[in-house]
N, C-alpha and C positions, 0 to 999 in steps of 0.2 A: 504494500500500500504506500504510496507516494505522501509524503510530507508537504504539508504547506502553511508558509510560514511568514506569519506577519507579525509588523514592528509596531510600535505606536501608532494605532487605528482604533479608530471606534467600530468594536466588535458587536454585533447583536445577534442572539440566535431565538429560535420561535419555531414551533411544532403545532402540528396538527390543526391547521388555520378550517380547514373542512369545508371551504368558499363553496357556500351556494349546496350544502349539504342539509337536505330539508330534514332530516330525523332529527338531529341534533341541534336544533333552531331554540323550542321550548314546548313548552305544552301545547298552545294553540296551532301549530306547527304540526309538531312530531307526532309520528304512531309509535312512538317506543314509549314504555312505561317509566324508563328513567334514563338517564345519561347523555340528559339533551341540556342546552345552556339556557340562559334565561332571559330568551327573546320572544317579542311580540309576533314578529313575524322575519322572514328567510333576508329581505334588504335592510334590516333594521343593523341583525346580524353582519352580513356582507358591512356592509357601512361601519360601524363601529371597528372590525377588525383592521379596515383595511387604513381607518383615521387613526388606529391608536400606533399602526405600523408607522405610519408617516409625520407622526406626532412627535416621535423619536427617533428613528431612522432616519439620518440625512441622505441625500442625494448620494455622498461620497464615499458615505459607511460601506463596511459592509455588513450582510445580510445571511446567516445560515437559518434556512429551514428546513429541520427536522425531521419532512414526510409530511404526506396527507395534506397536498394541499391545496388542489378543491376535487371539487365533485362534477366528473364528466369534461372533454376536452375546451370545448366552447369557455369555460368558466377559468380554466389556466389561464388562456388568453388575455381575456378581459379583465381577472383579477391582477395576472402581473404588471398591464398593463397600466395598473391604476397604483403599482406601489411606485412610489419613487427612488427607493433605492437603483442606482445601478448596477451595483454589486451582490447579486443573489445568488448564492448557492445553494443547492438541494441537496439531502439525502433522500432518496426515495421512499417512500413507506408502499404499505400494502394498498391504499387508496389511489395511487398515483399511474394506475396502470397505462394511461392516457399519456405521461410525459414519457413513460420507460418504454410506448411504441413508436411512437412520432418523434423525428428528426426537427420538427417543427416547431415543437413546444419545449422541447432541449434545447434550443439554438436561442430560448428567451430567457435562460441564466446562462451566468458566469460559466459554472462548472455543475456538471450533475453527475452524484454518486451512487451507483448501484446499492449498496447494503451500506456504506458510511463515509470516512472520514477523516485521518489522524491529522492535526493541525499543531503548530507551535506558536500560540501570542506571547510573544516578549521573555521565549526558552520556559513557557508554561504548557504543557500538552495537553491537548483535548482528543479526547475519542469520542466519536460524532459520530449517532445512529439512530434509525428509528425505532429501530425495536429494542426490548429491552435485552440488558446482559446480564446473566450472570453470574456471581461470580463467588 
């Protein structure tokens, strides 16, 4: 696994955004009985994640997210579209099956990683994954 390794950057990492993922909206929303967030409805959701992204995220930061991160290919687009970071890297999760087919939707991050990740900020190591490890 290749090493990547940044110096003095503002690092931010963020998992499981689930853009435009209607189960996991809220009650008024979801057919799931629990393990849904606690939204009125699905752009309530959309909206909030994508302002609190950009709220703190600059432009120049960079960006790992963690997997899962939206629901159906149409909705990658639009929602990367909407972050401003230009620096976004993915690990892929199991929800993402849309970016791990498409040349199309890889080509709208930095770098996309199959199962993770090993990075060094400032000779600190991170191991970066969507799924859990361990250990």
């Amino acid at each position: 696994m290749q090493t990547l390794k940044f110096t003095d950057q503002n690092i931010f990492f963020t998992a499981d955004t689930h853009y435009h993922h209607s189960n996991i909206v809220g009650t008024s929303v979801s057919k799931w009985k629990q393990g849904y967030r606690n939204f009125e409805t699905i752009e309530q959701m959309n909206d909030t994640l994508v302002n609190n992204i950009n709220e703190r995220v600059s432009e120049n930061d960079i960006l790992f997210h963690l997997g899962d991160f939206a629901w159906g290919d149409r909705n990658v687009e639009w929602f990367r579209n909407r972050i401003n970071c230009k620096n976004l890297y993915i690990a892929l999760g199991n929800h993402d099956k849309e970016i791990r087919k498409r040349a199309k939707l890889q080509s709208m991050f930095t770098k996309v990683f199959e199962f993770g990740a090993e990075i060094l900020v400032n000779d600190i190591r991170f191991v970066l994954c969507h799924y859990a490890m361990r250990t």
